[in-house]
C-alpha positions as CSV (number, residue, x, y, z in Angstrom):
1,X,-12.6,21.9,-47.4
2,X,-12.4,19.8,-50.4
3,X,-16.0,18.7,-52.4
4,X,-15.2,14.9,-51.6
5,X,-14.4,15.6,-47.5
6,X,-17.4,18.2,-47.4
7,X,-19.8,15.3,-49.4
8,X,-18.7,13.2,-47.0
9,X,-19.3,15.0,-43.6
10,X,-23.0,15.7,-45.0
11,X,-23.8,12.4,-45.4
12,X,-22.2,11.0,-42.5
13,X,-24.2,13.9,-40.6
14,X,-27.3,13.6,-41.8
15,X,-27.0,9.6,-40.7
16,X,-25.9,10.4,-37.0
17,X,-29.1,11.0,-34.9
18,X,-28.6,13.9,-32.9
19,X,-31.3,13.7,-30.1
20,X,-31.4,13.6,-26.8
21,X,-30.7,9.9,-26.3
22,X,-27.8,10.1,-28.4
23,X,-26.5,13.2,-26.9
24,X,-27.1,11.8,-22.9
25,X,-25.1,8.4,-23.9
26,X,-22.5,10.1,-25.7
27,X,-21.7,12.7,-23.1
28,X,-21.4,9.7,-20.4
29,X,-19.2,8.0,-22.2
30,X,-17.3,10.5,-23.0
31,X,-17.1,11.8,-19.1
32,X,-17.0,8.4,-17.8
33,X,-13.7,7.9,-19.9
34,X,-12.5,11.4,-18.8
35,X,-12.9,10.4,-15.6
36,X,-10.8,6.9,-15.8
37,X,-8.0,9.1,-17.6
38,X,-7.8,11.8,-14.8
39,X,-8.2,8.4,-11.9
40,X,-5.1,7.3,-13.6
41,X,-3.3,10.6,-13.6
42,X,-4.0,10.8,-10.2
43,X,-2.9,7.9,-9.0
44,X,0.3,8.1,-11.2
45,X,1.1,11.4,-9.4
46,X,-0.1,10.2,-5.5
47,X,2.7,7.5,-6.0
48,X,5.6,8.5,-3.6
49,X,9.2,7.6,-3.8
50,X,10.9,4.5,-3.7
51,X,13.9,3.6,-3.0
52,X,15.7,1.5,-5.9
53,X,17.4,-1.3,-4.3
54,X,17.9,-3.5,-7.6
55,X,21.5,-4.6,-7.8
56,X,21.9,-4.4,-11.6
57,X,20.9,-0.3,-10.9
58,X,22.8,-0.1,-7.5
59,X,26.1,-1.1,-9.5
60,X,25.8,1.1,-12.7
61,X,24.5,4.3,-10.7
62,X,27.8,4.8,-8.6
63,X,29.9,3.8,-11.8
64,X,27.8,6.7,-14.2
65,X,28.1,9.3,-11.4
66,X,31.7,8.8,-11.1
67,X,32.6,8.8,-15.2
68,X,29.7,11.9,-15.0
69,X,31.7,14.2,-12.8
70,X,35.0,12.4,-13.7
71,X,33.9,14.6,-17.5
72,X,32.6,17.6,-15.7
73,X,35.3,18.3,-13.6
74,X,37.7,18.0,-16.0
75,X,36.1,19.4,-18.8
76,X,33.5,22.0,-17.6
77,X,30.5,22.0,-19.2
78,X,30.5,21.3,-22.7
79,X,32.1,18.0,-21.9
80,X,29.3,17.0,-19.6
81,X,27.1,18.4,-22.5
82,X,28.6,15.9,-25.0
83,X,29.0,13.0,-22.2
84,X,25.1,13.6,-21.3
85,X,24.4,13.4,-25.2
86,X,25.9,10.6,-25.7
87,X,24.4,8.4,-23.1
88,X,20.8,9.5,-25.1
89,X,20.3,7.3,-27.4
90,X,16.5,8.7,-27.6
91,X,14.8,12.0,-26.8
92,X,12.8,10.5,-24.2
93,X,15.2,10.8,-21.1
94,X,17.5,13.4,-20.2
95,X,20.7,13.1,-18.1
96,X,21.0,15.9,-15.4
97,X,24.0,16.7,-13.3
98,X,23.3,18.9,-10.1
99,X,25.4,20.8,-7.9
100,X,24.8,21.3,-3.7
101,X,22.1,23.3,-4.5
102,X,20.2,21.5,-7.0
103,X,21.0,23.6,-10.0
104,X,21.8,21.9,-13.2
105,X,25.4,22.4,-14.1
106,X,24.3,23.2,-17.9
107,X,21.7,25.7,-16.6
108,X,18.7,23.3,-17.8
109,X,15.5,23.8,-15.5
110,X,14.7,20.7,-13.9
111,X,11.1,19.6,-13.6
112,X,9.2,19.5,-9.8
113,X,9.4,15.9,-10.1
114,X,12.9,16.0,-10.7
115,X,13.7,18.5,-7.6
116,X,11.3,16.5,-5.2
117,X,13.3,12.9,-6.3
118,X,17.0,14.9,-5.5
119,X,15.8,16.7,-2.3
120,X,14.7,12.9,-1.1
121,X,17.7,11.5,-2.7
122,X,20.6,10.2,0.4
123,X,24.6,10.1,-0.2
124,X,24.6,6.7,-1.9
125,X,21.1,6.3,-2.5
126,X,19.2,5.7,-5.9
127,X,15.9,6.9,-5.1
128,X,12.9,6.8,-8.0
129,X,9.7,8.8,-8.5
130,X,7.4,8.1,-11.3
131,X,10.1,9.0,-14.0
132,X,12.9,10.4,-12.2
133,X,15.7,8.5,-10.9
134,X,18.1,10.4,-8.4
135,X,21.7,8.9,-7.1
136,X,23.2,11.0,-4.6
137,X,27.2,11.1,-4.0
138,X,30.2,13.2,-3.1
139,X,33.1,13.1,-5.6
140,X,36.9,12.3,-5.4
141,X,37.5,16.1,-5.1
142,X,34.9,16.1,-2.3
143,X,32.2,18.2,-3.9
144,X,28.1,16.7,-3.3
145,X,26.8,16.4,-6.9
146,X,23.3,14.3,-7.8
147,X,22.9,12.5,-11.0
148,X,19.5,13.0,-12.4
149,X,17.8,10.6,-14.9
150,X,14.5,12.2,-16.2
151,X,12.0,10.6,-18.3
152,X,9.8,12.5,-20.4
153,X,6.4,11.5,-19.8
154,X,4.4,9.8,-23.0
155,X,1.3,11.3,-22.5
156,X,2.7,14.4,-23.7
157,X,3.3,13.2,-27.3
158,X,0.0,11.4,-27.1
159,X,-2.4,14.2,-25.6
160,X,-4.4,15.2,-29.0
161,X,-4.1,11.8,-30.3
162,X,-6.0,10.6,-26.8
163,X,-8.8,13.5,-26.9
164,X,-9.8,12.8,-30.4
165,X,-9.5,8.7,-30.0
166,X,-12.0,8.9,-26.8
167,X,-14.4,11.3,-28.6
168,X,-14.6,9.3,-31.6
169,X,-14.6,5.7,-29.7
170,X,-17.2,7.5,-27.5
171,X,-19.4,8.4,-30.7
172,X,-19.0,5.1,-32.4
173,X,-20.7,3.5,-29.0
174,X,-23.1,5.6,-28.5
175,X,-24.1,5.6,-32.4
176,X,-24.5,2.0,-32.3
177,X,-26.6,1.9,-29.3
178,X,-29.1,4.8,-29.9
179,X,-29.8,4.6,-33.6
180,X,-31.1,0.9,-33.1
181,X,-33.4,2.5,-30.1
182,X,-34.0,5.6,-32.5
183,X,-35.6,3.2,-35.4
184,X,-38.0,1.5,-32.9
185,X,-39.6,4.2,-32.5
């Protein structure tokens, strides 16, 4: 650790008060906002399927699926590949193509999400859970494929970033309102 950081965390820990006030109001912050986080998690996962019945996602669903296994079929895989690539213009969602029996036709595992959203999925339907969105249809060559939207979740990329901003918002609150108790004393 460099002189300058080390200086630092000396002096900033010789300032905090660690005693038991500050150390009970910390740790219930800190669980309290835990505790919101996991709520919201929870109630993000409870949420059950919908059925999408916007028109502006009712029209471009049957038109994707079509020009989806209008490439496949013609090209085999690597032209999905490309075609699926293409429609990505961020890393954030991925474009899934699945056969009768639910297997991607690139081989890509698809999340539970993702399988629950197709199993529910009806010919014609557009059916959405959390981020999955799942059309349903039988081809011009009369083979049942599902077209797959999948949205990577954003917690993901923020997990670390979360931890360490609720442990140091939680600190700065309970700094502020035990070292003013503290000095009373």
């Amino acid at each position: 650790m460099p002189r300058n950081l080390q200086a630092w965390f000396f002096k900033l820990a010789n300032r905090v008060p660690i005693y038991r006030l500050f150390l009970t109001i910390f740790l219930w912050f800190w669980v309290t906002s835990w505790a919101i986080v996991a709520i919201m998690l929870l109630g993000n996962h409870l949420t059950g399927l919908k059925q999408v019945s916007d028109p502006m996602y009712a029209t471009v669903a049957p038109i994707l699926a079509a020009e989806a296994v209008k490439v496949y079929e013609s090209g085999g895989p690597e032209a999905f590949s490309r075609f699926s690539q293409s429609r990505n213009d961020d890393r954030a969602r991925k474009l899934f193509l699945l056969d009768r029996f639910y297997e991607d036709v690139l081989g890509r595992a698809v999340t539970d999400d993702g399988i629950r959203v197709a199993h529910a999925a009806k010919d014609g339907q557009l059916v959405l859970l959390r981020r999955n969105m799942a059309y349903k249809f039988v081809s011009s060559s009369g083979r049942p494929y599902l077209l797959l939207l999948a949205f990577e979740p954003p917690l993901r990329k923020l997990g670390d970033s979360l931890v360490l901003l609720i442990t140091l918002l939680c600190f700065a609150l309970a700094y502020h309102i035990a070292s003013p108790i503290h000095s009373i004393q």
